[in-house]
Structures are given as C-alpha cells and as structure tokens.
N, CA and C atoms as a LAMMPS dump frame, in Angstrom:
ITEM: TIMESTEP
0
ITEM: NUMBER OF ATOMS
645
ITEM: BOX BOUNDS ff ff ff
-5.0000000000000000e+02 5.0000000000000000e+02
-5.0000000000000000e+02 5.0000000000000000e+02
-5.0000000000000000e+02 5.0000000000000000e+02
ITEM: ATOMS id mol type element x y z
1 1 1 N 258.75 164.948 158.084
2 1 2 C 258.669 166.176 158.854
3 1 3 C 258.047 165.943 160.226
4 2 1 N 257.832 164.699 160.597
5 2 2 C 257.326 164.389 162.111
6 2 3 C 258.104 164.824 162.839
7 3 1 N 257.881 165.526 164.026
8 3 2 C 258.71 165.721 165.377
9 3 3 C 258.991 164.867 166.13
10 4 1 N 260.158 164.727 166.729
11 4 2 C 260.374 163.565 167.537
12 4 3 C 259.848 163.446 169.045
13 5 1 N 259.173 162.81 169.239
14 5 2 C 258.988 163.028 170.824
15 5 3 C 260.279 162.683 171.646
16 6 1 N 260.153 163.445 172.944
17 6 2 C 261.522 162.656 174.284
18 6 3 C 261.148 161.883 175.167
19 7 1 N 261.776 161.488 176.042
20 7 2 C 261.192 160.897 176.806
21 7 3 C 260.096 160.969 177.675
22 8 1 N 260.18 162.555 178.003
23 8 2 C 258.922 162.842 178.621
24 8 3 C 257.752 163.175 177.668
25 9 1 N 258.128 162.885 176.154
26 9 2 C 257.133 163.293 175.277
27 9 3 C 255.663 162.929 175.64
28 10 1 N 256.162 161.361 175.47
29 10 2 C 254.804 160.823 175.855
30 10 3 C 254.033 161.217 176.849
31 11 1 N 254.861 161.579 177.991
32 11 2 C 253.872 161.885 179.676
33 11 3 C 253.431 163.594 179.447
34 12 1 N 254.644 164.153 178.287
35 12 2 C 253.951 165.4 178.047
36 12 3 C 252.297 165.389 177.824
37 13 1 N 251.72 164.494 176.091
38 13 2 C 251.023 164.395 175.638
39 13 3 C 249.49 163.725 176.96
40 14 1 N 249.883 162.971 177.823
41 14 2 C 249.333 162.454 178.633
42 14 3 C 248.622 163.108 179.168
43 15 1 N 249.323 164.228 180.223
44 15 2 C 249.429 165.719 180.865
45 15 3 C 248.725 166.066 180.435
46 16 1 N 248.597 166.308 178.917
47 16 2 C 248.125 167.689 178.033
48 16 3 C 246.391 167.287 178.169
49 17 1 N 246.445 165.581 177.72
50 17 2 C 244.979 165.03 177.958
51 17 3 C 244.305 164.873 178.994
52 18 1 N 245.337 164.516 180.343
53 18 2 C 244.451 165.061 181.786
54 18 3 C 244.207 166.421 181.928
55 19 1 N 244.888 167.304 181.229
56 19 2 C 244.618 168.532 182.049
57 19 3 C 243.562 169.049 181.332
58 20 1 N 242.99 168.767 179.686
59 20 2 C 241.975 169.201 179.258
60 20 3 C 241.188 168.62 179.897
61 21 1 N 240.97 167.163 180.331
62 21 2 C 239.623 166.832 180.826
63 21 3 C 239.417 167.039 182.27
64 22 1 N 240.433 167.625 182.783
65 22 2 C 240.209 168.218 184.064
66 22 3 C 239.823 169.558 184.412
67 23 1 N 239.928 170.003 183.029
68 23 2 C 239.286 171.573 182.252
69 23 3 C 238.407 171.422 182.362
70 24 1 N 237.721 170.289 181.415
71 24 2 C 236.705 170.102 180.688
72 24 3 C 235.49 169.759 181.495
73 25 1 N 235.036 170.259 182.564
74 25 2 C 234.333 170.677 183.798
75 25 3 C 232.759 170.612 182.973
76 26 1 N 232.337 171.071 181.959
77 26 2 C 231.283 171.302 181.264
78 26 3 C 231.128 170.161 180.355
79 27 1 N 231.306 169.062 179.753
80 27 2 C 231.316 167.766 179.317
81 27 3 C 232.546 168.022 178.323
82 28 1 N 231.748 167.847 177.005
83 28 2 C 233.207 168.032 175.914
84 28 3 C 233.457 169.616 175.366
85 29 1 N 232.878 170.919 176.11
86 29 2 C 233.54 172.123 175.614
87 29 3 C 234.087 172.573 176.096
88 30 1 N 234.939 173.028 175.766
89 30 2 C 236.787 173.48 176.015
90 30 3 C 236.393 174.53 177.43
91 31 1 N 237.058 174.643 178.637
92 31 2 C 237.152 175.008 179.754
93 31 3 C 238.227 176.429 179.241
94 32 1 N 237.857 177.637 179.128
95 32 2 C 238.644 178.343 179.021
96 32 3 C 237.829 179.863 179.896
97 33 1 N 239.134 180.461 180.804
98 33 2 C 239.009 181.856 181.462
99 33 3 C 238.524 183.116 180.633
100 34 1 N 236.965 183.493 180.66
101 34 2 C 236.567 184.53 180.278
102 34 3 C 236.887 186.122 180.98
103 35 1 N 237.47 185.664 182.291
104 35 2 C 237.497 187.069 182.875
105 35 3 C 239.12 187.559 182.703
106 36 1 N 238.943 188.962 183.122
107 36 2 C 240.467 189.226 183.285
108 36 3 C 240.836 189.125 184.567
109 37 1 N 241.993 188.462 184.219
110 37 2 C 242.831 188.543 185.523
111 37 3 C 244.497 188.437 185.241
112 38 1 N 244.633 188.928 186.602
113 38 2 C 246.272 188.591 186.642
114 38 3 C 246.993 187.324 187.301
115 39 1 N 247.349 186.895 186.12
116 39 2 C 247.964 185.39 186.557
117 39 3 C 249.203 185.587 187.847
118 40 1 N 248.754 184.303 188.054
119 40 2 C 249.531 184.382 189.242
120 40 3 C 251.083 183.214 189.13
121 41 1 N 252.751 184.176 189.063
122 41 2 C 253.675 183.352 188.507
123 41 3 C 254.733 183.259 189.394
124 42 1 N 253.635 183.683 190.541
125 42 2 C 255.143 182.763 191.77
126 42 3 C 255.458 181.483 191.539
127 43 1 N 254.969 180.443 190.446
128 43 2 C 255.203 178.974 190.575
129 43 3 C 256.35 179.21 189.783
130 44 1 N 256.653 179.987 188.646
131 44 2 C 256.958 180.058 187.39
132 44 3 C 258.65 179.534 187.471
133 45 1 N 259.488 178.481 186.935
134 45 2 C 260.5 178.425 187.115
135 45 3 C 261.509 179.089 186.207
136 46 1 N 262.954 179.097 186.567
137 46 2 C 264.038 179.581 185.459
138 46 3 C 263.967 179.063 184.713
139 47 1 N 264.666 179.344 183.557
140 47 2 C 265.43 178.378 181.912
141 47 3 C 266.722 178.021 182.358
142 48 1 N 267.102 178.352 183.527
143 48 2 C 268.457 177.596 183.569
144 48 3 C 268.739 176.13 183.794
145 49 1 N 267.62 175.466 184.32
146 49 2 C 267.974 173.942 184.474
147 49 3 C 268.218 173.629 183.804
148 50 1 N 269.239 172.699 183.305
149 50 2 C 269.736 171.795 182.557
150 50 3 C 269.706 170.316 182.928
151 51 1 N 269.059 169.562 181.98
152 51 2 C 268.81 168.035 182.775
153 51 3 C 269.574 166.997 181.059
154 52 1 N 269.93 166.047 181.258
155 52 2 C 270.29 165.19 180.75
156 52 3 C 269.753 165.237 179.48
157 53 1 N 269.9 164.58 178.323
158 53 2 C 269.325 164.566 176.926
159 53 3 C 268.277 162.951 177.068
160 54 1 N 267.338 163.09 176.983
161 54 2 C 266.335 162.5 177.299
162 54 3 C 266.261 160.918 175.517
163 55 1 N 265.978 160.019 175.418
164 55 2 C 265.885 159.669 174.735
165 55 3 C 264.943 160.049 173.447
166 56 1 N 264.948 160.178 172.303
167 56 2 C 264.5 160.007 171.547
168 56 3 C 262.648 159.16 171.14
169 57 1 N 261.64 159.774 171.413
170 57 2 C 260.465 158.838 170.817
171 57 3 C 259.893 158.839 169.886
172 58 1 N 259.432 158.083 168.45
173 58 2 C 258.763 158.29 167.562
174 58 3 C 257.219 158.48 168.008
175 59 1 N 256.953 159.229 167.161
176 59 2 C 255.139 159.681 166.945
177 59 3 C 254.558 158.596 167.099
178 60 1 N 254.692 157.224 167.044
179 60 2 C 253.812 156.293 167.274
180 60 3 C 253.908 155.831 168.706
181 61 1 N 255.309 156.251 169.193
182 61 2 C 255.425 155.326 170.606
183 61 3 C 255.33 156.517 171.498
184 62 1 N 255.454 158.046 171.379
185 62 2 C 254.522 158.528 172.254
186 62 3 C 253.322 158.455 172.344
187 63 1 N 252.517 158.589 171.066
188 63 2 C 251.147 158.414 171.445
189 63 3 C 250.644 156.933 171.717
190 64 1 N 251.474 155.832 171.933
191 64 2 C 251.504 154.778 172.428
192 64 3 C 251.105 155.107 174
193 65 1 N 252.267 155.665 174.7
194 65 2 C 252.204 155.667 175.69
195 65 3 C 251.118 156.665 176.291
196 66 1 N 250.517 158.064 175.224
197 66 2 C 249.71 158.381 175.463
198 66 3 C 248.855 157.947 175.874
199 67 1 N 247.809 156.961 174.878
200 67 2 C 247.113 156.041 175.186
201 67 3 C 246.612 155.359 176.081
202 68 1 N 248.026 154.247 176.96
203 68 2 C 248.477 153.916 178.194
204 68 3 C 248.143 154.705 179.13
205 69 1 N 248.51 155.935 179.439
206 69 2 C 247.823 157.052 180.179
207 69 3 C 246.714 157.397 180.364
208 70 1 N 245.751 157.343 179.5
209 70 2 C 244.486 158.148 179.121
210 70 3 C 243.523 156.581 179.735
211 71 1 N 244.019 155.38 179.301
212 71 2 C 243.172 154.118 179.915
213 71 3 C 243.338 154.277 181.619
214 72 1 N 244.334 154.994 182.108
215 72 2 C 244.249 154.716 183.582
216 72 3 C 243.361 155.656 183.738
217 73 1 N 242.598 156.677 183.088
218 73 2 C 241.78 157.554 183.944
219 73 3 C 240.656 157.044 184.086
220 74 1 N 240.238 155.259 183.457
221 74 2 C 238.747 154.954 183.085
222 74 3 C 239.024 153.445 183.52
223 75 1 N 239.921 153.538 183.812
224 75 2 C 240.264 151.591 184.101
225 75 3 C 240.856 150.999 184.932
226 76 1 N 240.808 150.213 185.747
227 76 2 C 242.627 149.449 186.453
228 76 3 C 243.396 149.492 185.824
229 77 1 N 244.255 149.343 185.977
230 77 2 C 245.673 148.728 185.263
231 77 3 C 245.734 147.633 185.727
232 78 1 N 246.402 146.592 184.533
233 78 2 C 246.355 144.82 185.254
234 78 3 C 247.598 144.679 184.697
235 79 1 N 248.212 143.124 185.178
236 79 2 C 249.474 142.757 184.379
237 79 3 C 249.477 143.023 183.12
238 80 1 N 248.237 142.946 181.803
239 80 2 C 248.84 142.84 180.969
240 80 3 C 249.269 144.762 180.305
241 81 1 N 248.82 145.292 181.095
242 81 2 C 249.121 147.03 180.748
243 81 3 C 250.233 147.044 181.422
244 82 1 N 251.115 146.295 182.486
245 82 2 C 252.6 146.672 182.681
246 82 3 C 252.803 145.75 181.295
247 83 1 N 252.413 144.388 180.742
248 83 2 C 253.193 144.102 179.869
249 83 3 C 253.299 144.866 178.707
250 84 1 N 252.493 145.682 178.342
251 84 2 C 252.259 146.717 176.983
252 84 3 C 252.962 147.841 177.247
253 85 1 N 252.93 148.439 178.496
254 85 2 C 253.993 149.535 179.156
255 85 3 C 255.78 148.843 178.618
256 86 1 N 255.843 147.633 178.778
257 86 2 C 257.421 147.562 178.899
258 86 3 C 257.474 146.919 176.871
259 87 1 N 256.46 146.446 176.332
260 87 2 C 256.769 146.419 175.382
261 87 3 C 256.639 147.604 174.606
262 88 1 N 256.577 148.713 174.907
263 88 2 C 256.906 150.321 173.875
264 88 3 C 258.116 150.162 174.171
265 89 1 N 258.892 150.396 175.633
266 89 2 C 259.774 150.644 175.652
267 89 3 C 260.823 149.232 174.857
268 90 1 N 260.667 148.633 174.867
269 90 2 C 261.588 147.454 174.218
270 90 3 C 260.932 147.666 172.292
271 91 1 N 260.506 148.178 171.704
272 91 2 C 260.699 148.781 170.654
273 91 3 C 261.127 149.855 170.603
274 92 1 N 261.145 150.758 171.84
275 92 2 C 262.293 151.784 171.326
276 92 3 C 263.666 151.306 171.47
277 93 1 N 263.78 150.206 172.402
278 93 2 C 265.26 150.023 172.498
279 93 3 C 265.618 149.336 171.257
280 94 1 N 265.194 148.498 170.933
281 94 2 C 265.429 148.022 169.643
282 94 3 C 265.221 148.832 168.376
283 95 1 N 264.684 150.036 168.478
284 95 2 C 264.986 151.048 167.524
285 95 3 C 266.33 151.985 167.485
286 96 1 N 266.533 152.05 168.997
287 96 2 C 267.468 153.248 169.323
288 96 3 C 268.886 152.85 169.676
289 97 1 N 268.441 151.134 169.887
290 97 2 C 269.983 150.834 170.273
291 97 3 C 270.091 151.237 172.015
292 98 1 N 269.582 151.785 172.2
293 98 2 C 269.749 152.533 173.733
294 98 3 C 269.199 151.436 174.651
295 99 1 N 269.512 151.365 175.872
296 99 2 C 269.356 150.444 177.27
297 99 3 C 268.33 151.01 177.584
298 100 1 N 266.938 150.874 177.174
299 100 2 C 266.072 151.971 178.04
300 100 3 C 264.746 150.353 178.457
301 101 1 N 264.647 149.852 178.045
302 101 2 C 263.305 148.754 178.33
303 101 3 C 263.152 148.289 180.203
304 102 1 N 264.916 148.841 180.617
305 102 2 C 264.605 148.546 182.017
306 102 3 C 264.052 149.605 182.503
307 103 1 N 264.851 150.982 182.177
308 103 2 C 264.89 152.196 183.253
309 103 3 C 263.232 152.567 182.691
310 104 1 N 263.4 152.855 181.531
311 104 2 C 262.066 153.759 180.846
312 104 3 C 260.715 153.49 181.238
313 105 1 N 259.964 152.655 181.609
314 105 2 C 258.476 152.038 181.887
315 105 3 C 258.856 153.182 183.743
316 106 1 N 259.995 152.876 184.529
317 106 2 C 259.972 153.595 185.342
318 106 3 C 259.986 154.369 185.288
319 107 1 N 260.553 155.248 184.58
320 107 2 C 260.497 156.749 184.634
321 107 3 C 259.396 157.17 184.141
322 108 1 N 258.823 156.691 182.854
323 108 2 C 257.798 157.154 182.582
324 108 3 C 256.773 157.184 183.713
325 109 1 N 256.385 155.929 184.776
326 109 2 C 255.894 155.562 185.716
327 109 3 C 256.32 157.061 186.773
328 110 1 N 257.245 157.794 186.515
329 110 2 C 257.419 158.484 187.847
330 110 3 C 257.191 159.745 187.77
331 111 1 N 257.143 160.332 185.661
332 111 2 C 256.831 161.174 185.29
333 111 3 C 255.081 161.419 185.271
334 112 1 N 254.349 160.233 184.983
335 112 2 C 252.772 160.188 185.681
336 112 3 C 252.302 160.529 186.873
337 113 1 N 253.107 159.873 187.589
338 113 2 C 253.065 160.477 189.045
339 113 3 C 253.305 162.076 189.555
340 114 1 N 254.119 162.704 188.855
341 114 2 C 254.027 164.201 188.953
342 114 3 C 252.823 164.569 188.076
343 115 1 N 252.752 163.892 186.929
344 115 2 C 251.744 164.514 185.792
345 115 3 C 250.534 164.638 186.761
346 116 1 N 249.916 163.206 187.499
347 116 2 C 248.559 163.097 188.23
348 116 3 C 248.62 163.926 189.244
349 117 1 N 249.876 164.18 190.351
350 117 2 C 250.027 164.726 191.149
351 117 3 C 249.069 166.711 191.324
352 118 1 N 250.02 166.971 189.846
353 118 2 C 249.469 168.485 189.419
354 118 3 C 248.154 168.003 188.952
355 119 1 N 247.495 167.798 188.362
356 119 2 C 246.367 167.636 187.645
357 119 3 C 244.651 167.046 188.847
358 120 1 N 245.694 166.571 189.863
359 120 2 C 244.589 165.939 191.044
360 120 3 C 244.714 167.298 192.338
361 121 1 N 245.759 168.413 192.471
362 121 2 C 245.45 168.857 193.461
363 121 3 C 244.945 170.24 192.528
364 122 1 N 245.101 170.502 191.364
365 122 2 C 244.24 171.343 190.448
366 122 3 C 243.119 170.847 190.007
367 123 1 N 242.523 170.354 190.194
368 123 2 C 241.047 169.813 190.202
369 123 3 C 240.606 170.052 191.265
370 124 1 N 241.125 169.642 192.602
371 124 2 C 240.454 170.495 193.815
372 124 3 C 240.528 171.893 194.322
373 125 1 N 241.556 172.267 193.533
374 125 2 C 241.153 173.809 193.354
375 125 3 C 240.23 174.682 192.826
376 126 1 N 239.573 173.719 191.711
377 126 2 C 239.034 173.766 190.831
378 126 3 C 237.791 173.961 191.737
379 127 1 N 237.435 172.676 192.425
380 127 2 C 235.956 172.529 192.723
381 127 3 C 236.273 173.312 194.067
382 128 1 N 237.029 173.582 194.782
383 128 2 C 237.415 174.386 195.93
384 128 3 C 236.959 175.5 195.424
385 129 1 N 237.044 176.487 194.455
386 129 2 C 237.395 177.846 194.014
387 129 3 C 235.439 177.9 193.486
388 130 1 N 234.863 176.935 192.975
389 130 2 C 233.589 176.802 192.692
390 130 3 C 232.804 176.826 193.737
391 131 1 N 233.221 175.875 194.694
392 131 2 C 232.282 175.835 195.811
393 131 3 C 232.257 176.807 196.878
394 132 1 N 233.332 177.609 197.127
395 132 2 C 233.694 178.661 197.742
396 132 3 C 232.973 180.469 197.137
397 133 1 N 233.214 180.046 195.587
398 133 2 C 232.8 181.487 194.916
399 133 3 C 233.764 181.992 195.007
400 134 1 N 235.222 181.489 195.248
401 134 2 C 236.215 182.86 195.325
402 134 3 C 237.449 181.456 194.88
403 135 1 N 238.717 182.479 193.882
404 135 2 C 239.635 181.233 193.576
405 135 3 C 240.43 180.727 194.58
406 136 1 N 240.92 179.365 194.098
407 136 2 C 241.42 179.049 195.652
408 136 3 C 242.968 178.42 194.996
409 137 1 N 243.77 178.896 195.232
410 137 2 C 245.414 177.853 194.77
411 137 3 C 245.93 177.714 196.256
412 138 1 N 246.554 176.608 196.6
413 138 2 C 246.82 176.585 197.492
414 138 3 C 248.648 176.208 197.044
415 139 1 N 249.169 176.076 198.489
416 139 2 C 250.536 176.347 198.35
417 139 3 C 251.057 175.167 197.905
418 140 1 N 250.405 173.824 197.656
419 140 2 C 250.68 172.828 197.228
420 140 3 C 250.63 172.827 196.277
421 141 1 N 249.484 173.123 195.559
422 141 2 C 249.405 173.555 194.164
423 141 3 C 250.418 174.559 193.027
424 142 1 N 251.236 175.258 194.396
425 142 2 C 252.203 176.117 193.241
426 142 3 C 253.615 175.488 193.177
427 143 1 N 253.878 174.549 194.413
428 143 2 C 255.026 174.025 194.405
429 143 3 C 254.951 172.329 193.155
430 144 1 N 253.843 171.792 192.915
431 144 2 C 253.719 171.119 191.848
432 144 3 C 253.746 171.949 190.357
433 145 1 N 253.56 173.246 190.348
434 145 2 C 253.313 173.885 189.175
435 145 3 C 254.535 174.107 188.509
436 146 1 N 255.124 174.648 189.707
437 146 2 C 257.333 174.434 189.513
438 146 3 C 257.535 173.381 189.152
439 147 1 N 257.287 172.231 189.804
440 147 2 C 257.462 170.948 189.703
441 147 3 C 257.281 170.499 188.294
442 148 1 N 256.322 170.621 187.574
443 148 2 C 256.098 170.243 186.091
444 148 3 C 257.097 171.136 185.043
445 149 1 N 256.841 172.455 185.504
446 149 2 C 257.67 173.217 184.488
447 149 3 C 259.121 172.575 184.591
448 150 1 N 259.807 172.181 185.666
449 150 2 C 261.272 172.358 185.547
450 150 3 C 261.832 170.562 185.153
451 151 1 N 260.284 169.79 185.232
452 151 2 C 260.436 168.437 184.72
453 151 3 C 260.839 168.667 183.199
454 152 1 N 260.09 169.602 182.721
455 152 2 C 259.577 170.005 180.977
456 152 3 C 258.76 169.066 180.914
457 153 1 N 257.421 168.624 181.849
458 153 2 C 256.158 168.072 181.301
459 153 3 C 255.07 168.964 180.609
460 154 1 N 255.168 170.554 180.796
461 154 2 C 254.411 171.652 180.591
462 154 3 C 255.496 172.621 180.176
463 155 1 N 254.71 173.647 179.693
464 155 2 C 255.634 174.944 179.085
465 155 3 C 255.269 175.746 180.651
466 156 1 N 256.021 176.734 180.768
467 156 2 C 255.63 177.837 181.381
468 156 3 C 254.589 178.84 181.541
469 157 1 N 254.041 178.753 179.794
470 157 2 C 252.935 179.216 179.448
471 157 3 C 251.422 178.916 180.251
472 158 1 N 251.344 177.666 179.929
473 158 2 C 250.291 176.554 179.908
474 158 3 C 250.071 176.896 181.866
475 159 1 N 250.897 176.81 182.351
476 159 2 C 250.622 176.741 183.585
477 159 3 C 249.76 178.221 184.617
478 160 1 N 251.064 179.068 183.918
479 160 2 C 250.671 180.142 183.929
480 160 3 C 248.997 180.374 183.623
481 161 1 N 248.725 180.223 182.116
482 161 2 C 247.184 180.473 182.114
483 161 3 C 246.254 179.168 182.755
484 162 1 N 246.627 178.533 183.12
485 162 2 C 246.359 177.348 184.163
486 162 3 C 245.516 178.073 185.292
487 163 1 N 246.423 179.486 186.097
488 163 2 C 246.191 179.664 187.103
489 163 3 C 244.419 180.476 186.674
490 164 1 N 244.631 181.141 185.668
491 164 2 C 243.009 181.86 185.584
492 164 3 C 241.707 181.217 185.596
493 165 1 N 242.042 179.178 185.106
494 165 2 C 240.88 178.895 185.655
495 165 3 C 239.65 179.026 186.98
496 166 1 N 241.031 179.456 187.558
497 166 2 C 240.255 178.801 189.307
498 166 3 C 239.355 179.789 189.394
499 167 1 N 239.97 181.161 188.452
500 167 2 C 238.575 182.367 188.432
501 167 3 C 237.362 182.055 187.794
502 168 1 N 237.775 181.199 186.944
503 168 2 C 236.23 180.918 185.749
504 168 3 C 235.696 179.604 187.015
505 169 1 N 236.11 178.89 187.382
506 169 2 C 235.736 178.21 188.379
507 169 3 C 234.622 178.577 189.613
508 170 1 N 235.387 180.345 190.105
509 170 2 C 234.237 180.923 190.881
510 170 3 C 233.348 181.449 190.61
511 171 1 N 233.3 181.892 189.081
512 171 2 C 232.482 182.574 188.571
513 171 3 C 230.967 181.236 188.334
514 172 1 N 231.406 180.159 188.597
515 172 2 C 230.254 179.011 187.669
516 172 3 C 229.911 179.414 186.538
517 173 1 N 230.678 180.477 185.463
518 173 2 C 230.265 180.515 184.507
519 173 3 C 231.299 180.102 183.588
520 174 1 N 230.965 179.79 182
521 174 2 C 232.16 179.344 181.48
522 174 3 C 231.634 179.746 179.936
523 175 1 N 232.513 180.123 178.744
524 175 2 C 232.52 180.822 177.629
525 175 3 C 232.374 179.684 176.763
526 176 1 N 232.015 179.238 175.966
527 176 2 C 231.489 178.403 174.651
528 176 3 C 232.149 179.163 173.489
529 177 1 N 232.665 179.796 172.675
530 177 2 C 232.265 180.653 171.799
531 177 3 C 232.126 182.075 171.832
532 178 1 N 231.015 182.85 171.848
533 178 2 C 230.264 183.895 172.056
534 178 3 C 229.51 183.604 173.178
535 179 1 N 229.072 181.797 173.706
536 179 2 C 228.2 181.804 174.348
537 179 3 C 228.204 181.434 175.95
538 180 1 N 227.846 181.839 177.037
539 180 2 C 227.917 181.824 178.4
540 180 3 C 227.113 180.776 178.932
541 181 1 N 227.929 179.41 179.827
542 181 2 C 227.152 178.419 180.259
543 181 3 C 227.267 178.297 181.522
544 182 1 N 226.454 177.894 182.301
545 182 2 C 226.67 177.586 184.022
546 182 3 C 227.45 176.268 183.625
547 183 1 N 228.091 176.306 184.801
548 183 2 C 229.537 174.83 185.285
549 183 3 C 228.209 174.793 185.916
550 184 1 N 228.03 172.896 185.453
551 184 2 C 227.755 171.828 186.647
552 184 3 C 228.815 171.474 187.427
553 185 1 N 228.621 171.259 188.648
554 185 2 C 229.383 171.161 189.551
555 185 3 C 229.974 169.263 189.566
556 186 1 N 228.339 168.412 189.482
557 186 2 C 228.731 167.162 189.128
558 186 3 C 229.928 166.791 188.112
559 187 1 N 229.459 167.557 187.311
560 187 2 C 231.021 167.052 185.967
561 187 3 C 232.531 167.622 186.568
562 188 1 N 232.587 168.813 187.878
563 188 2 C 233.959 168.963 188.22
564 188 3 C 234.219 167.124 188.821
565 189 1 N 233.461 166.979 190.002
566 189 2 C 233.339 166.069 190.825
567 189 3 C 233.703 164.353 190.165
568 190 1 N 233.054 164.025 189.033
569 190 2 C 233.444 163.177 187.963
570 190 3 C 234.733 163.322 187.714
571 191 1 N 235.248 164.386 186.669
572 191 2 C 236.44 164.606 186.821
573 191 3 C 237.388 163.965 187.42
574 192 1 N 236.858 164.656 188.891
575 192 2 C 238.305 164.211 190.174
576 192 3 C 237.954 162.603 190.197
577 193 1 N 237.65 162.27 190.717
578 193 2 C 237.023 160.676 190.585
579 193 3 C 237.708 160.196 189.358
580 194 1 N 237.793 160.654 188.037
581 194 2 C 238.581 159.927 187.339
582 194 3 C 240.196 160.142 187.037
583 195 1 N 240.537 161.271 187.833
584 195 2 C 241.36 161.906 187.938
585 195 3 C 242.46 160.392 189.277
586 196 1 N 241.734 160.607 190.352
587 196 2 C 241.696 159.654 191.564
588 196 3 C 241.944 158.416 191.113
589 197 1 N 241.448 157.441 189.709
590 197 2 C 241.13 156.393 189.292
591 197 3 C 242.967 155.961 188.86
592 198 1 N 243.122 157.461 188.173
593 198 2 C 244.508 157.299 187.472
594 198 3 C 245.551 157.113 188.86
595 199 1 N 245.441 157.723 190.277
596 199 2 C 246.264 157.65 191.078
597 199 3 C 246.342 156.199 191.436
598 200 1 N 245.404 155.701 191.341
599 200 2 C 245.562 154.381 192.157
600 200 3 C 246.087 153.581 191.047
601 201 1 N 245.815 153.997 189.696
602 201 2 C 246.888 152.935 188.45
603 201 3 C 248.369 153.616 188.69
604 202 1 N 248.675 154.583 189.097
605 202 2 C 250.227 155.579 189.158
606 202 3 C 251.022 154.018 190.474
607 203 1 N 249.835 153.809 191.131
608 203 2 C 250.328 153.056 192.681
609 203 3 C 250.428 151.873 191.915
610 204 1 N 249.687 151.526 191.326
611 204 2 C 249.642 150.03 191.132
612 204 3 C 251.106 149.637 189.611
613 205 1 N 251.171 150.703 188.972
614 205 2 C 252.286 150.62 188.517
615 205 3 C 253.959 150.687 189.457
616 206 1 N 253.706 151.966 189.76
617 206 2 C 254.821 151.987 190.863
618 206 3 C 255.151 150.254 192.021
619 207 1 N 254.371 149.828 191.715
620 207 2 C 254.446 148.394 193.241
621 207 3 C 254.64 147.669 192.09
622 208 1 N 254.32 147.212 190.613
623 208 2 C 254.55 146.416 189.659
624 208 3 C 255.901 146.202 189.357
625 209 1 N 256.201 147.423 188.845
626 209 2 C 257.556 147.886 188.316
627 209 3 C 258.359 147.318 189.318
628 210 1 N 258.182 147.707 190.661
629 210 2 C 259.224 147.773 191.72
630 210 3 C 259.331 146.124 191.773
631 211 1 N 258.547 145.385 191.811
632 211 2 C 259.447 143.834 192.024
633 211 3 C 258.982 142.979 190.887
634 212 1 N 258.872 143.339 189.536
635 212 2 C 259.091 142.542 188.58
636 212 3 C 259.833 143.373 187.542
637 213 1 N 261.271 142.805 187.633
638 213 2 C 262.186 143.295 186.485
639 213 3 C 261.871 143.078 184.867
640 214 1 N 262.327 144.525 184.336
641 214 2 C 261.284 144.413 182.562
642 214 3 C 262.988 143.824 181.947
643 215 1 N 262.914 143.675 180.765
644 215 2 C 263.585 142.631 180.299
645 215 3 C 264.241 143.498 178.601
C-alpha cells in the first residue's frame, strides 16, 4: 500500500523539509499563524497545466533523495554527493527500465533550485515582515509561489497558508499549543544562513552536473 513517489516526489519531500525549518523560526516548534487573516492568492495558479508523466519513485529513493537535500542545508556538497545523487538515479533506471540516470540528477538539480529559490526569498520575508512589524511579500515572492504550484512541488493549499506566516512573523509572537512564545529573531537569521548554505550546494551541483556526464 506504499505510494509511489514522481519525479518531483523527492524535491516535493525536500521542499516540505526546507519549508518547515524555515517555519521553524522558534527552534523545533512548529511555526504556525495564530491570527486571522486573509490569505493572499494572487500567486495561486490554474489546474489546467498539463506537464508530461513524470517517472515513477519508490519510497526508498525519494526519501533517498530527500536526504540528499536536507545534507545541503548543513554541508558542502563534494564529488562524492554528485556520486550518490547519480547513483539513486541509476537504481531507478535499473528498476524502471527508463533512460533517466542521465537526465534525472539534472532535473532533480533544477527542481532544488526552484525549491531553494521559494524557500530563500520566503525567509526574507519572513525576517523582513519581523523586523519591520508589518508583513512584507514582495513581488518576487509571489511570482516563485506560482512557480512551485504549477511545477507540482507544493499543493495550492500549502502556499496559500504559507502567505499568513509573514503575519505571525510581525506579530513576534508564535502559538505552541494553547501556549504564546516570542520569535527570536536569531533563529529566523540561522535559518536563512542555512537556507543560503543549500544555494551555494544548488550552484555547486548545477556546475558538476554541467561538465561531468552521469552514466
């Protein structure tokens, strides 16, 4: 009864783990909007895109690549993480039969790059909207928000209540439970910094990939 992941499964799951810890502003308790507000869904895209049928991933080789993801927010990336990057994909090809060990490490590589993209200029909204006292989205921020939805790295949902952080953001206050905590500002700031850490592994993959052919 496992679900299959797609191709973007994995960068889904990735996503899902930057964007909690880019939530996660207060150390390890869940970053969630206590106030009301009205979301804001000018980003929000159609259901009409239609994009290609994406390959097939098992539960082990997305959260493979999960994994892979979650080390760039705390580490370099060196040769041997492109070599572990191209060996998932060469067990799926050899599972699936499918040509993917060349294209796939890239795409996945290009689907990170949008993933970090949203997740690094929503973090400075984040600490923008804190340090200001008032929320702050900027217009970059909504044209990446489209950008994820119409990839299918995010639901529509997710983004949507995405936007009410930037209010709990100005408020410096944040909900536990029942219980009300001040945001340190240092732990947004950390965050971005590790947020930043992953851009420069997104680069250093992207320049890898590009002149050593995977096999």
């Amino acid at each position: 009864m496992n679900k299959k992941a797609t191709l973007v499964g994995g960068i889904v799951a990735a996503l899902t783990a930057l964007v909690l810890v880019s939530h996660g502003i207060i150390g390890n308790g869940a970053f969630r909007p206590h106030v009301s507000v009205t979301l804001d869904r000018r980003h929000v895209a159609s259901d009409s895109s239609a994009v290609e049928k994406p390959v097939a991933l098992s539960e082990g080789e997305s959260q493979a690549l999960g994994r892979f993801s979650s080390r760039g927010l705390s580490q370099p990336y060196t040769a041997a993480d492109i070599d572990s990057l191209k060996s998932i994909w060469a067990v799926v090809e050899k599972r699936t039969g499918k040509n993917v060990s060349q294209n796939g490490p890239r795409k996945y590589a290009g689907g990170l790059r949008v993933a970090y993209d949203y997740v690094h200029e929503f973090q400075k909204c984040l600490l923008a909207s804190f340090d200001s006292r008032m929320p702050v989205t900027t217009p970059r921020l909504l044209a990446l928000r489209k950008r994820v939805v119409e990839a299918n790295l995010v639901s529509r949902e997710k983004v949507s209540s995405d936007s009410g952080l930037t209010y709990e953001a100005a408020s410096r206050i944040t909900s536990r439970g029942y219980h009300k905590m001040p945001i340190p500002r240092e732990g947004m700031v950390l965050r971005l910094y590790r947020i930043e850490q992953l851009g420069r592994n997104v680069d250093f993959l992207d320049s890898a990939l590009a002149v050593t052919p995977s096999k």
